[in-house]
N, C-alpha and C positions, 0 to 999 in steps of 0.2 A: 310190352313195348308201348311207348308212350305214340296217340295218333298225332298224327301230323297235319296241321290248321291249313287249307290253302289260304293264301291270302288273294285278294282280288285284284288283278292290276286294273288303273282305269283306262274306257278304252280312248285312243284317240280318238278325234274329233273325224269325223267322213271330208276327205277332201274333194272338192269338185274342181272339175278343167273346165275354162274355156280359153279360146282363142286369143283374147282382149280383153284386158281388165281394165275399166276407168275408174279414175279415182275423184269421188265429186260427183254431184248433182245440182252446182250451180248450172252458171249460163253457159260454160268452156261444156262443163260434163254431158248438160243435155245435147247441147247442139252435136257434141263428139258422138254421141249416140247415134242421134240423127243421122251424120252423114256416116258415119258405120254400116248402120242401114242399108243406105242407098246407095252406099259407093263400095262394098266388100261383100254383097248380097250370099246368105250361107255363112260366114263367118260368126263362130257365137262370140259373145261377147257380157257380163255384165258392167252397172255401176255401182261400186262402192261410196257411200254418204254416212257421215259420221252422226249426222243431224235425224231428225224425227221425218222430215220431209223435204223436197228439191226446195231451191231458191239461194242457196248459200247467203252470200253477203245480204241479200234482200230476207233471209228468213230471218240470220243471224242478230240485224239490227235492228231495231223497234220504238226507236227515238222520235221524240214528236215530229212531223213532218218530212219525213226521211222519205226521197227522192233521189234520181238519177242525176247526175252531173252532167253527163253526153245528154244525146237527144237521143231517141228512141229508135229512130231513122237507121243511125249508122248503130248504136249500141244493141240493138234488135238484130234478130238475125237476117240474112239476106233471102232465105226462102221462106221467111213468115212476113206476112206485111206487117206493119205498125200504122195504127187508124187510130190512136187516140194525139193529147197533147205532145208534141215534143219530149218536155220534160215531166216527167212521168212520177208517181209514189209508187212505194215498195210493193202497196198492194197491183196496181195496174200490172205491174213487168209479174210477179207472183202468178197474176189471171192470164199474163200470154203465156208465160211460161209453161203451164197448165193445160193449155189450148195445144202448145207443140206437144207434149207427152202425149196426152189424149186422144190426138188425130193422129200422131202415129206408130198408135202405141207402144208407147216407149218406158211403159209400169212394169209391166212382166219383166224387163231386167234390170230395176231399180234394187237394191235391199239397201234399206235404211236401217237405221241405229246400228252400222259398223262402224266402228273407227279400227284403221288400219294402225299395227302396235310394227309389224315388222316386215319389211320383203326382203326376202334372200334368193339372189342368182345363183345359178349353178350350170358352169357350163357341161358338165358332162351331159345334164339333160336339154340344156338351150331353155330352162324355166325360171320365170321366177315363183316363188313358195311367198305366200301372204299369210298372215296372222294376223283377224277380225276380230276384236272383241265387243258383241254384242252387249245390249242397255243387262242384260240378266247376269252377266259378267263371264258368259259361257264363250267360249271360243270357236270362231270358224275359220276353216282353214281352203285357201283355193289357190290352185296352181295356172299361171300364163305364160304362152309364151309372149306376149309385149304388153307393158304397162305404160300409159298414158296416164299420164300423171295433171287432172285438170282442179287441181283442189286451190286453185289460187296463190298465195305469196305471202299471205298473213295468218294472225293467230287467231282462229274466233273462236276460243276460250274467253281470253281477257283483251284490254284494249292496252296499250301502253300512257302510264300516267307518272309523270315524275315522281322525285320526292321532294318536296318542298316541308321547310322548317312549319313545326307547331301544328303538323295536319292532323295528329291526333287529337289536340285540343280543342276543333272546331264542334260547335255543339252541335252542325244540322248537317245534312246529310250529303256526300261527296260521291256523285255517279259519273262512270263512264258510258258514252254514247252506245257500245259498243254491249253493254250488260245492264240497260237501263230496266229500270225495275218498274213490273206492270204495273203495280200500286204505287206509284210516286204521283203525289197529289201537288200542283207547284199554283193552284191558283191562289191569289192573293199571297204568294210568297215572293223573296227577291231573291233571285237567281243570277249567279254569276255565272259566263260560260267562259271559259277560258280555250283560246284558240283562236285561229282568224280562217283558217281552209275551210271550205265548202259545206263541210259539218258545221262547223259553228254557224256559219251563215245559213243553213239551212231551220237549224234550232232557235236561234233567237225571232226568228220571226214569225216561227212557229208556235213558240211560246208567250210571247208579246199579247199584251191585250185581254188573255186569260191570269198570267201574273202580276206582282203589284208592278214590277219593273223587269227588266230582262236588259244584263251589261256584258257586253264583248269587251273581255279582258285580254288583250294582245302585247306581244313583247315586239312586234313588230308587223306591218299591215300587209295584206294581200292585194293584189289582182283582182279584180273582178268586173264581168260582161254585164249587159244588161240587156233585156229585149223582152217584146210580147209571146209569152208560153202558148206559140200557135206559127206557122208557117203559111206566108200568104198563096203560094201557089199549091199548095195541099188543098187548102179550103177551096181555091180557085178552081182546081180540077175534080175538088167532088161535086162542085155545083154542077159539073157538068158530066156528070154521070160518067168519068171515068171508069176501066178496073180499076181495085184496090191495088193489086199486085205491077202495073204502069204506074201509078201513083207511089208506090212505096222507091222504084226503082230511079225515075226521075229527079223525086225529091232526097233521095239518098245522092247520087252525083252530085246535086247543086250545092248540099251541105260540105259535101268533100270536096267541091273546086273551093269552096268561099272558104273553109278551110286550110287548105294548103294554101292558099292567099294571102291569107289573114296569116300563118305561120311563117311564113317568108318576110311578108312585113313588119314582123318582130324581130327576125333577124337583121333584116337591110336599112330598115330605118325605125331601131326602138323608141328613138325620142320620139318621133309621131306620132306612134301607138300609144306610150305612155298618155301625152296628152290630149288624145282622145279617148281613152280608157277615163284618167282625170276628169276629163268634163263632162262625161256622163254622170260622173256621182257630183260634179259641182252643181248642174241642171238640176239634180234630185235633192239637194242637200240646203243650197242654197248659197249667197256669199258669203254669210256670216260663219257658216260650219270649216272648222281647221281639216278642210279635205288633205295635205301636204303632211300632217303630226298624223292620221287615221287610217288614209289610203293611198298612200305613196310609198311602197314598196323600196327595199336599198337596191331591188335585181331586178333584170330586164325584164319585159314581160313575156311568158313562159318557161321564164329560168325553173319556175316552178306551176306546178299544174295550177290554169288558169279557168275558176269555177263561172260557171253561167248564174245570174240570178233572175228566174223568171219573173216579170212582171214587176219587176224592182223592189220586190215586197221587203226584203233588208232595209234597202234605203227608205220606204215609203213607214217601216215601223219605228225608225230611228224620228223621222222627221215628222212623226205624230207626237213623239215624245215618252212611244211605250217600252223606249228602247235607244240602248246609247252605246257610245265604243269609247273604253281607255284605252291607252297606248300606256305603257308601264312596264314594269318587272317587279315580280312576288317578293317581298323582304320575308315575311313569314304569314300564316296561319294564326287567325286569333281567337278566341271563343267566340265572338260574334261575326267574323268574318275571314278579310283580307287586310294586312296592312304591305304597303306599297314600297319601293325604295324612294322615292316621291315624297313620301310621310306620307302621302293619301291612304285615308281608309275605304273600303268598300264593304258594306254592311252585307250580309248576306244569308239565307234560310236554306239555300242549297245551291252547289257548286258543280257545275259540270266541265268535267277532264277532258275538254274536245283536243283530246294532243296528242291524237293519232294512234299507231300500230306495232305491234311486234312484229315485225320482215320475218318468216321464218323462209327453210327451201324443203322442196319436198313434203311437208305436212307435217315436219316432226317426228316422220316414220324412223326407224332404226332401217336403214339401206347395209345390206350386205353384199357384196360380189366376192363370191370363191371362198365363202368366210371371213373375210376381208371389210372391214367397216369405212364405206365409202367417205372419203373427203369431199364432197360437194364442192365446196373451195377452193379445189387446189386442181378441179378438171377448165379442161374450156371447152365454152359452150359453140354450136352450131348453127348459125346463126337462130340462136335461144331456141332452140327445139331442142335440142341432142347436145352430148357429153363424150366428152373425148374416155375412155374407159367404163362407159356405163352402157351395156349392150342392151338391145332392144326396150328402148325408154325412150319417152319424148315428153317433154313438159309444157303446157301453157304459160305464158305471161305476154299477156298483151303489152295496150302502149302508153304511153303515158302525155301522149298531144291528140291522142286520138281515144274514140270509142275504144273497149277490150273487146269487144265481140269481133271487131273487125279482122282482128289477126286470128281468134280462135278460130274461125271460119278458115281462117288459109292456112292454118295449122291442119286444122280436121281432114284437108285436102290434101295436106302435104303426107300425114302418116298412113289415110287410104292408097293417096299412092304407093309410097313407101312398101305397103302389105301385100298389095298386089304383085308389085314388083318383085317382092322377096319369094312368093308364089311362083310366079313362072318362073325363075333361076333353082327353083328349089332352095331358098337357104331357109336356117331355120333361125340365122343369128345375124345380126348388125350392128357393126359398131361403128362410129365416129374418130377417126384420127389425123392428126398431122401429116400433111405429104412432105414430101419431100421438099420443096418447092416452099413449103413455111417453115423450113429449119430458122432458127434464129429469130422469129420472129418476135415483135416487140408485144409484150400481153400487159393487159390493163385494168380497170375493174370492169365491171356488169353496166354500171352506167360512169357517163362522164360526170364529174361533179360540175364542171362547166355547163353543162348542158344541162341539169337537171340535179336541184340541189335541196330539196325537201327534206325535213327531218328522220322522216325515216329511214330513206336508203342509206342517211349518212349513219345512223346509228346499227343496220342491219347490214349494209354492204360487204361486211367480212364474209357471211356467210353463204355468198352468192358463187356462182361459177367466176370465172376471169374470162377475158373477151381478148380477141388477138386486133389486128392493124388491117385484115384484109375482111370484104364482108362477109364472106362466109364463114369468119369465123366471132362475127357480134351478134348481138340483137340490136339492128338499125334503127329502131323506137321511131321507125317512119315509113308510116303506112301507104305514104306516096310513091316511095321506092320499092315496097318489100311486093306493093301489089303486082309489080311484072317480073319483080326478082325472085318469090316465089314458086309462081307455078314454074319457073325456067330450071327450075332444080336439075342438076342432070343426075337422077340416081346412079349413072354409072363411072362419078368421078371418085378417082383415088381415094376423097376424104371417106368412101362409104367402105367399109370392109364386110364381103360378105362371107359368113363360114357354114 
């Protein structure tokens, strides 16, 4: 009789439990940590990061001069102080970053190099099942019951970059901010940046000075602030030997009253603002510069996210000369350059793509409920935490007039409640639903295009949740209301279903 071969099966992968699973090691994932911590004490919990190390967006990008847009105050978390500039580089927020991990210790539940490939719900257990796949290409597998989903809103893979006629043809080299290459040498080169948001303005005057020229190629001009990268009454109170943590608190209110001030005053009376926004850059530019073709905007200000430029250094690299702004639209791609619909040509050695993002939701993950391949797009959202149909989940996305830290922090508060809560009732599940009370109700997208009309949401907004007419069921993208409308959550209205 012939022997019989066993064959070997492989074995599964070892699955671990915990309590909480974060998703991210940026700014949402650490801080989520944090207050995990200290506000569900006992509870395990890891964070999953797809990346080599914490910092997300701040590790992800590595673009010359790449800095914070908010100030540090309100983008900083509220129980770490911020002692440096305002407006901060990647490395500073990187080293506080560092600083919260470290002091409380918050390494031991970090594992880096997973990218999360799939989470599948399963109500018969109240889990959901993740699939990690490690840099060695091996797989780890861990089971939670609530996932916190802090990985952001965008793709940091790649950046999004049109397609414009003859790009293959360009003989020199064509980078996005977002995958910038650590060997790109740009001195004595002419660099075109294409874009006019807070990146490009960050980049070109970044690059200015070290290259032969550096041109903001815009199809149409932004907003922009201008002020001393420094806070007088910070400085004021360290001379006098304040604490740090009286000083971080103080000058956090004062940014957020002049804030919300300054946001209203866009609304009540935009021509005002425009033209004092306008004549900060006429002050800086001069009479002779076509400030009206360059930096005059078709939409009000803050229709679209309105960037800070510290110490004017945009307008001060323009007005040296190391540095200048078209206003135009691309006709095509040439070996030597750009040619314009204008006829203008713009000569160029290297061209950067500052033209934003791919909007994903979720992280790209494959979402399953019940075996069921979730529609992200077709649930509504809770006031942007929770998902009508997608049980024990909650997602960050901050604001988009404000710091993001701001909301992640009342996020973090809101799902520690949330766990607690679900603790003493004994459930082991929650979902988000329609009462009775919003039958009929009128649903819309994730953001208003009125309100806020960037190019990204418009080209990713399909893929967003949908938002209802009452507030608990939007994301208010305002930090003024959500700060007493938050903590007031009543975990024990209708919308929560507890099983």
């Amino acid at each position: 009789m012939a022997e019989t071969l066993a064959v070997a099966t492989p074995k599964a992968p070892p699955v671990e439990h915990v309590d909480v699973l974060i998703v991210g090691a940026g700014i949402s994932g650490i801080g989520g940590a944090y207050h995990l911590q200290e506000q569900c004490p006992g509870r395990s919990f890891l964070v999953l990061e797809a990346q080599d190390g914490f910092g997300g967006t701040w590790r992800t990008h590595r673009y010359p001069g790449i800095r914070s847009d908010s100030d540090l105050y309100t983008f900083g978390y509220r129980f770490k102080p911020w002692v440096g500039p305002p407006i901060a580089t990647a490395d500073e927020i990187l080293k506080y970053m560092d600083e919260v991990i470290v002091e409380n210790g918050l390494d031991r539940f970090i594992r880096y190099g997973h990218r999360i490939r799939s989470a599948r719900w399963d109500s018969g257990t109240s889990r959901w099942t993740i699939e990690a796949e490690r840099k060695d290409g091996s797989v780890a597998r861990f089971t939670t019951g609530f996932l916190w989903m802090c990985q952001g809103y965008y793709r940091h893979e790649e950046g999004y970059t049109p397609e414009w006629p003859g790009m293959a043809r360009f003989r020199g080299a064509i980078v996005h901010p977002q995958t910038w290459p650590d060997d790109l040498d740009y001195s004595g080169r002419r660099v075109v940046v294409i874009g006019s948001g807070a990146t490009a303005a960050t980049i070109l005057p970044a690059m200015a000075g070290n290259a032969a020229h550096v041109t903001m190629l815009q199809r149409s001009p932004t907003y922009f602030r201008t002020g001393r990268n420094g806070i007088d009454i910070a400085d004021e109170l360290r001379q006098l030997q304040i604490n740090e943590e009286w000083i971080h608190e103080i000058v956090r209110r004062k940014i957020l009253f002049e804030q919300a001030r300054f946001i209203d005053r866009t609304h009540n009376e935009p021509d005002t603002v425009k033209g004092e926004l306008l004549g900060q850059v006429r002050a800086l530019l001069g009479p002779d510069y076509d400030v009206d073709r360059h930096f005059n905007p078709r939409y009000r200000p803050w229709q679209q996210r309105l960037a800070f430029v510290p110490d004017a250094d945009l307008f001060r690299a323009i007005a040296a000369g190391d540095a200048s702004v078209v206003t135009d639209e691309i006709e095509t791609f040439t070996e030597t350059g750009i040619l314009l619909k204008s006829g203008a040509a713009l000569d160029a050695d290297i061209v950067v793509t500052a033209t934003g993002f791919h909007l994903n939701a979720l992280g790209d993950i494959d979402v399953t409920i019940d075996g069921e391949t979730l529609a992200f797009n077709e649930t509504v959202t809770y006031r942007g935490m929770m998902f009508t149909g997608v049980p024990n989940m909650a997602w960050v996305f901050g604001y988009i007039r404000a710091a993001w830290t701001l909301r992640a922090d009342m996020v973090a508060d809101f799902v520690c409640r949330l766990l607690n809560h679900m603790e003493e009732r004994q459930a082991r599940r929650v979902d988000v639903a329609l009462r009775p009370e919003d039958a009929g109700m009128q649903l819309g997208p994730w953001l208003d295009p009125e309100e806020f009309s960037s190019g990204y949401v418009a080209r990713g907004q399909h893929v967003l949740p949908r938002s209802g007419d009452k507030p608990e069921w939007r994301h208010e993208h305002d930090y003024w209301a959500e700060k007493d409308a938050l903590p007031a959550i009543d975990l024990t209205d209708k919308a929560f279903v507890y099983r």
